[in-house]
N, C-alpha and C positions, 0 to 999 in steps of 0.2 A: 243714447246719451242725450240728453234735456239741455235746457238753455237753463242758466243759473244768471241770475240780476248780480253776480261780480264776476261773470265771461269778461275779459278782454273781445273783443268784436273787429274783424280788420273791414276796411270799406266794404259796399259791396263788391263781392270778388267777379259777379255775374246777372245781367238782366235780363231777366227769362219772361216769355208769356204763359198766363194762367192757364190750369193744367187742363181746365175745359175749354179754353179759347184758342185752337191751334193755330199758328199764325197769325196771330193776334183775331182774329175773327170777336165779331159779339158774342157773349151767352146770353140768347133769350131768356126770359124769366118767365118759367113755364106755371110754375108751381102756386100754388094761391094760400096755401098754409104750409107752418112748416110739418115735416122739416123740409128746408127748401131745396130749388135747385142750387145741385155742385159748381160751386165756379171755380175753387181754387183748392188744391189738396198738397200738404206739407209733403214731400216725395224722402224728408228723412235724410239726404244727402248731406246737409250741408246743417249749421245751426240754429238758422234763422230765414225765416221767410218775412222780407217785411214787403206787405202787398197794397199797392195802391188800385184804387176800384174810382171808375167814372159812370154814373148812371146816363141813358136816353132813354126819354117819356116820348112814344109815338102819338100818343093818344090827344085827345084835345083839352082833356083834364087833368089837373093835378094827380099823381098817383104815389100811394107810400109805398116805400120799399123798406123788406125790412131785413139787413144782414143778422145772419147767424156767425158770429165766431167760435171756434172750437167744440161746437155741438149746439144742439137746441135747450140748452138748463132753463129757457126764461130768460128775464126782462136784464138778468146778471148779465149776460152773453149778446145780446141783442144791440145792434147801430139802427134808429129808425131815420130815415131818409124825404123829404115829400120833394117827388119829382116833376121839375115844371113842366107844362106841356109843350112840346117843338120846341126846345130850347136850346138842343145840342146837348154836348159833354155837360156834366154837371159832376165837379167832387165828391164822391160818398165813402170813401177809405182812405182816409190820407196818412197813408205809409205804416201800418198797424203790423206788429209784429204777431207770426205764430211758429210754433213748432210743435216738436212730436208726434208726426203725422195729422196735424188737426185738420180740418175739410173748413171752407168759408161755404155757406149755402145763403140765397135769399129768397124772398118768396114778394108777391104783389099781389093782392085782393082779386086782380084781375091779371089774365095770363095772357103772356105774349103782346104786352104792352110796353114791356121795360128790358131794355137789353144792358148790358153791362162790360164794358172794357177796361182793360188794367194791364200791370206790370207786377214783375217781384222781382226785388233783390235781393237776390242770394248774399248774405251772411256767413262767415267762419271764424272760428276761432282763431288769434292771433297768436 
């Protein structure tokens, strides 16, 4: 069962970490094209995943990141990001809804420079 844009939505019921970050840990950004690495996968449970994503740039240059939502379709689907170098946390997902099992992947030109932490909120119908 799919999220339909006139669900009732009750707060989040739950705040879960992302399905590749156990215990909150980083996902390294291994991958350089897409389709990228897995950060976050819709587990189906519940109706809504609304998932916030934080970039860190280790590197000493600027590096783009680029989120995939709900598949690799292109430029439709695509969040691009330019992450500052030694900067800490930087916002790259701010609270974006998915469901139906969809996967969040990202990729960076250069691998294993850009790691990514986040949260979800679990969503249900009211």
């Amino acid at each position: 069962m799919g999220f339909s844009s006139t669900d009732q939505l009750k707060p989040a019921q739950r705040t879960a970490h992302l399905t590749e970050g156990p215990n909150g840990a980083p996902v390294l950004i291994a991958d350089t094209t897409s389709p990228g690495t897995v950060i976050h996968t819709h587990d189906g449970e519940n109706v809504l995943d609304r998932v916030w994503l934080y970039a860190n740039n280790t590197d000493s240059v600027t590096r783009t990141l680029t989120i995939e939502l709900a598949g690799t379709g292109g430029a439709a689907n695509n969040i691009v990001v330019d992450v500052l170098p030694r900067d800490g946390l930087a916002l790259a997902l701010p609270g974006v809804p998915i469901s139906g099992g969809a996967a969040i992947r990202a990729y960076c030109p250069t691998a294993d420079v850009v790691s990514v932490v986040g949260y979800v909120e679990d969503l249900t119908r009211s």
